[in-house]
Structures are given as C-alpha cells and as structure tokens.
C-alpha positions as a LaTeX table, in Angstrom:
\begin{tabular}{lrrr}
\hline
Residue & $x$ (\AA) & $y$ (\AA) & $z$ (\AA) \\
\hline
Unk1 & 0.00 & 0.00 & 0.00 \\
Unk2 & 1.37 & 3.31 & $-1.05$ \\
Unk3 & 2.38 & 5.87 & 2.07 \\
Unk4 & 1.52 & 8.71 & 0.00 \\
Unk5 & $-2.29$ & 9.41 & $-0.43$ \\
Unk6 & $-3.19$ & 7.94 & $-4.53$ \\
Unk7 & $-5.51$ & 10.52 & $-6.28$ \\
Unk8 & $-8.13$ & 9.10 & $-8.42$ \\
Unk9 & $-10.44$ & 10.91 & $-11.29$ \\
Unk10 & $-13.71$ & 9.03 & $-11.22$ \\
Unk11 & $-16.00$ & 10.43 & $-14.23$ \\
Unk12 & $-19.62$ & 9.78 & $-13.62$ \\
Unk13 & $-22.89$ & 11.73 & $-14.88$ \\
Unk14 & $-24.77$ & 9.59 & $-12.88$ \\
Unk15 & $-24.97$ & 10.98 & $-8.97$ \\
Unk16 & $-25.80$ & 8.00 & $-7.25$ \\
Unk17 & $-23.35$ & 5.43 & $-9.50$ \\
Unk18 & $-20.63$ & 8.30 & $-8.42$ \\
Unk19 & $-20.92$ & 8.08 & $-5.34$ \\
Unk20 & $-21.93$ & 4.25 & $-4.74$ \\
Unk21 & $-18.33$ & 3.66 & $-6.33$ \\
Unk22 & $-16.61$ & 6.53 & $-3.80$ \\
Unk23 & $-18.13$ & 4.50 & $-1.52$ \\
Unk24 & $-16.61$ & 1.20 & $-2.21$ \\
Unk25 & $-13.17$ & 3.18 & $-3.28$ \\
Unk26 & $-13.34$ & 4.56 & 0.00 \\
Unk27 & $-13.71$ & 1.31 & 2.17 \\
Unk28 & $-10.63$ & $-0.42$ & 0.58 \\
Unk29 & $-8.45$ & 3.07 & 0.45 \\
Unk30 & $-9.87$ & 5.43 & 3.25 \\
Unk31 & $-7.03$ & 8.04 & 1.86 \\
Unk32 & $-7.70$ & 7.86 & $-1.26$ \\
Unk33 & $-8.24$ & 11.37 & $-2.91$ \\
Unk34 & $-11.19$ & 11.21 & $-4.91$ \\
Unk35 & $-12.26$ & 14.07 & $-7.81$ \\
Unk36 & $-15.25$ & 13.80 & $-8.96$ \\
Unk37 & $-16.19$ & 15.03 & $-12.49$ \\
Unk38 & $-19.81$ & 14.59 & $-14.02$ \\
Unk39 & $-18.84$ & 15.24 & $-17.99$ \\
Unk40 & $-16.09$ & 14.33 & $-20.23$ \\
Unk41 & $-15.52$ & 18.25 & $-20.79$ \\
Unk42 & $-14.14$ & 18.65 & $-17.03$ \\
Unk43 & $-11.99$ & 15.14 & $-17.46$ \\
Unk44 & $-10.04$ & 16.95 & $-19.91$ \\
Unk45 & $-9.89$ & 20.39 & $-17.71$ \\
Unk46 & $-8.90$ & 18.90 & $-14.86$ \\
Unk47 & $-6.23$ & 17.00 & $-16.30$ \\
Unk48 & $-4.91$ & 19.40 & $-17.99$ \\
Unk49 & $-4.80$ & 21.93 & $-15.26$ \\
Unk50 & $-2.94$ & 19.15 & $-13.25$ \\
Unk51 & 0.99 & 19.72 & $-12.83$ \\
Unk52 & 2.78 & 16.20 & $-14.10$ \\
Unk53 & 3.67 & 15.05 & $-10.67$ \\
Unk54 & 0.01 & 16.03 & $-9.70$ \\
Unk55 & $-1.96$ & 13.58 & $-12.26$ \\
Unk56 & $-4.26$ & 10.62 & $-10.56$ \\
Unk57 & $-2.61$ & 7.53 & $-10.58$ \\
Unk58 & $-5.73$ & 5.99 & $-12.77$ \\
Unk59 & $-8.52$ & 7.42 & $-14.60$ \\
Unk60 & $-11.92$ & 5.98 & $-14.10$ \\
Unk61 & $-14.97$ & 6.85 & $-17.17$ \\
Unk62 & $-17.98$ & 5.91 & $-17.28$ \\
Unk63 & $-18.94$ & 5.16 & $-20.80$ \\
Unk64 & $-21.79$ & 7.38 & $-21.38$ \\
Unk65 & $-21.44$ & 10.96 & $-20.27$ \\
Unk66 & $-22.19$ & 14.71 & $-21.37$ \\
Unk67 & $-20.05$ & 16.51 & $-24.06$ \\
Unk68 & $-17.91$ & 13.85 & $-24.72$ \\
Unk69 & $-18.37$ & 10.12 & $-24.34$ \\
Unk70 & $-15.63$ & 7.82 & $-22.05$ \\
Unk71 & $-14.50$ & 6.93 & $-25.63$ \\
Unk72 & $-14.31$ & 10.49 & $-26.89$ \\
Unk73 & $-12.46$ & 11.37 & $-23.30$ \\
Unk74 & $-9.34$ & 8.59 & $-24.47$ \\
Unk75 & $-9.03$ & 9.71 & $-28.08$ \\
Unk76 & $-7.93$ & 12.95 & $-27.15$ \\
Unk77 & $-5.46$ & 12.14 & $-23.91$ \\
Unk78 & $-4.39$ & 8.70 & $-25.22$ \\
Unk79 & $-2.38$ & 10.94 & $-27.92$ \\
Unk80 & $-0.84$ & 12.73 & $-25.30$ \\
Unk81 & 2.53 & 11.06 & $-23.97$ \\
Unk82 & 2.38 & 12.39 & $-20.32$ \\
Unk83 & $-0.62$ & 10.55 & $-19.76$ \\
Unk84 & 0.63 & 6.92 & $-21.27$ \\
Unk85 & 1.33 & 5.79 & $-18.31$ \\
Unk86 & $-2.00$ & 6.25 & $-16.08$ \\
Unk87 & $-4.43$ & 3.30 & $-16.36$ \\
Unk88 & $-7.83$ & 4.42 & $-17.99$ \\
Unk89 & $-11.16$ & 2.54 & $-17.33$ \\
Unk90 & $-14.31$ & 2.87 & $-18.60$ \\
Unk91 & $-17.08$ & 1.34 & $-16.60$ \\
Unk92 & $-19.98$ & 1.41 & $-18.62$ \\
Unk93 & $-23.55$ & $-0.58$ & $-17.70$ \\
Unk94 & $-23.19$ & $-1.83$ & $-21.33$ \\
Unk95 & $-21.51$ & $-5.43$ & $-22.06$ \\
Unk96 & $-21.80$ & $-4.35$ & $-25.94$ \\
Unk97 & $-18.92$ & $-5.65$ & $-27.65$ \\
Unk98 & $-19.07$ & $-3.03$ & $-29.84$ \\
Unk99 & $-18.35$ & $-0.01$ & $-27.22$ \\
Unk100 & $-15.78$ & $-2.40$ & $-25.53$ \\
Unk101 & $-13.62$ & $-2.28$ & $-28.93$ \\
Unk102 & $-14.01$ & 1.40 & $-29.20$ \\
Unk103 & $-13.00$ & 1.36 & $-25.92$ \\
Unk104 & $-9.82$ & $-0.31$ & $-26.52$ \\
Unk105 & $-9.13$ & 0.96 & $-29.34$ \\
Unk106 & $-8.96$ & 4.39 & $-28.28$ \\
Unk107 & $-6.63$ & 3.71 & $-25.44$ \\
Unk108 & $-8.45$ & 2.07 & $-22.62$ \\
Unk109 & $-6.64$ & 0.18 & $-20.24$ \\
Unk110 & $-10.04$ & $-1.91$ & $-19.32$ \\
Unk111 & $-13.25$ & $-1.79$ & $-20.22$ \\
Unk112 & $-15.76$ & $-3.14$ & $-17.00$ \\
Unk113 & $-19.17$ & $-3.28$ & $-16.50$ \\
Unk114 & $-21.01$ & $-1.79$ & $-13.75$ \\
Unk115 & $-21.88$ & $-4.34$ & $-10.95$ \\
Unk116 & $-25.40$ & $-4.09$ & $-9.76$ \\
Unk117 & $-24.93$ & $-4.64$ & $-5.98$ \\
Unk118 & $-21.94$ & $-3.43$ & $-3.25$ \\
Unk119 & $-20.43$ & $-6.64$ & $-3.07$ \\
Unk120 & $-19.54$ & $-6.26$ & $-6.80$ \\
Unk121 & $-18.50$ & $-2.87$ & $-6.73$ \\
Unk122 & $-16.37$ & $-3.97$ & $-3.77$ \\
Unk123 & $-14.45$ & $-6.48$ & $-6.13$ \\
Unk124 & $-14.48$ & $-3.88$ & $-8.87$ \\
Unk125 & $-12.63$ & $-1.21$ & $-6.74$ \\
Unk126 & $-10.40$ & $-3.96$ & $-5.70$ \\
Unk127 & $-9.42$ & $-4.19$ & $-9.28$ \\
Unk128 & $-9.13$ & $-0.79$ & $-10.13$ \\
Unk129 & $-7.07$ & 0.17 & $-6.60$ \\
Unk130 & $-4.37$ & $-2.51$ & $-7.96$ \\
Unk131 & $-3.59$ & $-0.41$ & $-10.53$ \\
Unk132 & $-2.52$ & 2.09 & $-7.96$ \\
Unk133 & $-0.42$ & 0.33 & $-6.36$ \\
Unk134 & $-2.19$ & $-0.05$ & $-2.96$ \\
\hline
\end{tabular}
C-alpha cells in the first residue's frame, strides 16, 4: 500500500453510481483522494490543469457521459505522452462488444461493467485500486 495518499479521477454523470463507487473506493483506500467530475468536458480540464507530478494515478470513465463520451475522453489524452502511463477505465452498464472495442481501441486500459450490488462494486474497486499500487 502506497504511504503517500493515490488521487483518483472518477468520471460519472450519474450521482448516485458516483458516489456508490466513492463508496466502495473509499472502504478499501480510506485516503484515497477522490475528484469527482460529471462530464467528459471537465476530465479533460482537470487533467490538464494538473501539474505532471500532480496527475491521478488511474482514470476511471464511465462510458456514457455529457459533451464527450468515455470513448471520446481517451481519443484525445491517449495521444498525449504524459498521460501513457496512467491506467484508464471505462465502466460502462453496457456489455456491448461493440463499445468495448471502441474502448480499446482508443486507449483504454479496461473496459468493465457496472456491478449491480456493493459486493460487486467492492471487487471492482479492488481491481481498479491494484492499478494504484495499494
């Protein structure tokens, strides 16, 4: 487990899916920093108003969002070399192959569907917190 605090970006238009996964992020990583973002717009402003020593240590999308999909959101930052090395996932309640190859395609690290009870978002934070390191 890392001594320094791990920042995460968790992108979620939907409220309650936000914070029901800050929830489970929370219970595995207590000092974790979460920020929140609701659109893809403010993915891409917060990163790029991030120092480089300052980025998250993985980027979390859901799939469907305002302004610009989770897909849109990794076109435009997976061409940008100081983000190669920050896990991206999409979460998405979609198991469409389809948006999973777009996905991957345009740079994400995994592509995971949404769990539909805490137990699974508990596993699915587990997974995403071991790309941090913790």
């Amino acid at each position: 487990m890392p001594d320094n605090p791990i920042t995460i970006l968790l992108a979620d238009d939907d409220l309650e899916d936000l914070e029901l996964i800050e929830t489970a992020i929370s219970s595995l990583q207590p000092k974790a920093i979460l920020h929140t973002v609701t659109t893809g717009k403010a993915v891409i402003q917060y990163l790029s108003n991030q120092p480089d020593g300052e980025l998250p240590c993985i980027i979390i999308l859901d799939y469907n969002m305002p302004e610009l999909t989770g897909s849109q959101v990794l076109s435009i930052i997976c061409g940008q070399k100081r983000y190669d090395h920050i896990p991206k996932i999409v979460l998405s309640t979609s198991n469409a192959p389809h948006y999973l190859q777009e996905c991957l395609n345009n740079g994400a690290t995994e592509y995971l569907v949404k769990p539909n009870n805490m137990a699974g978002l508990i596993r699915l934070a587990e997974k995403m917190l071991d790309y941090c390191g913790r």
